[in-house]
Steps between C-alpha positions, in 0.01 A plus 500: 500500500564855351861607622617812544907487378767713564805513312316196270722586223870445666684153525313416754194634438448365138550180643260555774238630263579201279453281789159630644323497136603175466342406776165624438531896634453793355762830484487893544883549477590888583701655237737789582556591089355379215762269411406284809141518393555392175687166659221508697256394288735315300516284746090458528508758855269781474685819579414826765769784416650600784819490735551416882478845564213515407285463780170501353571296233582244734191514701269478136713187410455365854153568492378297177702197626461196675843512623827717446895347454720821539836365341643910347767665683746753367838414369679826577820390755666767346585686840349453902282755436310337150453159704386675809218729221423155327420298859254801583334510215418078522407602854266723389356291244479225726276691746293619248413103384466440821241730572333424246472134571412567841186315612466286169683172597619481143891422437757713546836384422828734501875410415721485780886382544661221662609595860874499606582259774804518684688171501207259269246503220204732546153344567126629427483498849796773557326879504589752206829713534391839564840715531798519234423632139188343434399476841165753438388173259448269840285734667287579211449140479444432835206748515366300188523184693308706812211565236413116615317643770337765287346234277771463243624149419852655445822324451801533414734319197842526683741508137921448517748665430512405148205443291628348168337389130748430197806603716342838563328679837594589842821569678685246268342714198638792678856324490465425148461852423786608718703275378482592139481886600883437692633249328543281834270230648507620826328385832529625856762446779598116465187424262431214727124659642229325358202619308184330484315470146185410274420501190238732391233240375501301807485821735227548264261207671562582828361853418196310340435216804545842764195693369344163429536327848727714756345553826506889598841567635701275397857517302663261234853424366516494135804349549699222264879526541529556908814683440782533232830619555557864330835353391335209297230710371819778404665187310257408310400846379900591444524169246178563325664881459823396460638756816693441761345434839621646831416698826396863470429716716117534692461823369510414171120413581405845603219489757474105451858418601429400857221288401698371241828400748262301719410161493134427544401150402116419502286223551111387334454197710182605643396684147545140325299351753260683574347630152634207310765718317739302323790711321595328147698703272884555458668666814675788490869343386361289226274819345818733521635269198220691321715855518568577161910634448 
């Protein structure tokens, strides 16, 4: 196939591109700068300049593909207001993808996150969360995952909370850099809520068997690690930094810190069954030796 990749040149996406020409596909990555282009085709992708707000853009790149992974999303949690800008403008994008899949029956498949579950792990089965922060993500999804009736085989790649390669990515990334910013290894409330995790280049091949073989409407777990305790993960990163570790205050998060005080386990039961997915590199623990002092 010819895929259509967003955000190919991130942690994740370089390993999904990696993955899917490996495997006998083809790439148009989009490229917001020419920086991104140049990894691009570095990394044997052929590039389309553009961004997600780019609308048309997105339809052109939709439109000379066999199928479309949409893996960019800002990274601006600066303040309630940047998050709520950067989950409209994925929305957007999103519906313009979808539109122009509409009809084709080619692949559509679109990041998601693991669901919280009061009181156990989250399943594929469990819908999207569509309130709190990040809420706006669920429903855009979930009118992807509607496009099944519209002749899309859409799906969605549900990814935790931490997405990790050489001790890098994800919320625990986002620790990391906290951490050496205060001084303190600090985690939430008691640190005892649990974070699910993968690492980037098995999320990769569950990206590459959805647009291969998921049936329209479906949703995966890229899920390895069901759920770490903040307080281990906050140990390990304080001794590989040499900081103290403790409790600090939600806040410290900004717009994150109630998603970051919860514990939301996750499960990829079903996932490993059902597409043959078999997660085989280090969890998240083991990589965070990687974090260089």
């Amino acid at each position: 196939m010819r895929v259509f990749v967003t955000g190919g040149t991130g942690l994740i996406g370089s390993a999904v591109v990696a993955e899917l020409l490996g495997n006998g596909h083809t790439v148009l990555a989009l490229a917001r700068s020419d920086a991104s282009a140049l990894a691009a085709e570095k990394a044997g992708a052929d590039p389309l300049r553009g961004g997600l707000a780019d609308l048309d853009v997105l339809r052109a790149g939709a439109g000379q593909a066999d199928g479309v992974i949409h893996l960019a999303f800002g990274n601006d949690f600066s303040s309630p207001e940047a998050l709520a800008k950067t989950v409209a403008e994925e929305g957007a994008a999103l519906a313009a993808l979808g539109e122009a899949l509409t009809g084709s029956d080619r692949p559509f498949v679109v990041v998601s996150g693991t669901p919280y579950v009061p009181g156990r792990a989250s399943t594929e089965a469990d819908p999207p969360a569509t309130d709190g922060p990040v809420g706006g993500r669920g429903r855009a999804v979930t009118e992807v995952l509607d496009l099944a009736s519209r002749g899309v085989r859409s799906s969605a790649v549900r990814l935790p909370r931490t997405v990790h390669n050489q001790g890098t990515g994800g919320f625990a990334g986002m620790l990391t850099g906290i951490a050496r910013q205060s001084g303190v290894s600090g985690y939430a409330a008691d640190g005892s809520q649990r974070w699910p995790a993968v690492h980037a280049l098995d999320a990769a091949v569950l990206f590459r068997l959805a647009l291969e073989r998921a049936p329209a409407g479906s949703s995966w777990h890229a899920v390895a690690d069901e759920g770490d305790k903040v307080r281990d993960i906050a140990a390990v990163i304080g001794r590989r930094l040499g900081l103290p570790v403790e409790s600090v205050p939600p806040e410290t998060y900004g717009p994150l810190g109630p998603i970051f005080a919860t514990d939301q386990p996750s499960s990829s039961t079903h996932t490993q069954q059902a597409l043959g997915w078999a997660p085989k590199h280090p969890g998240l623990l083991a990589d965070l030796e990687n974090i260089q002092p």
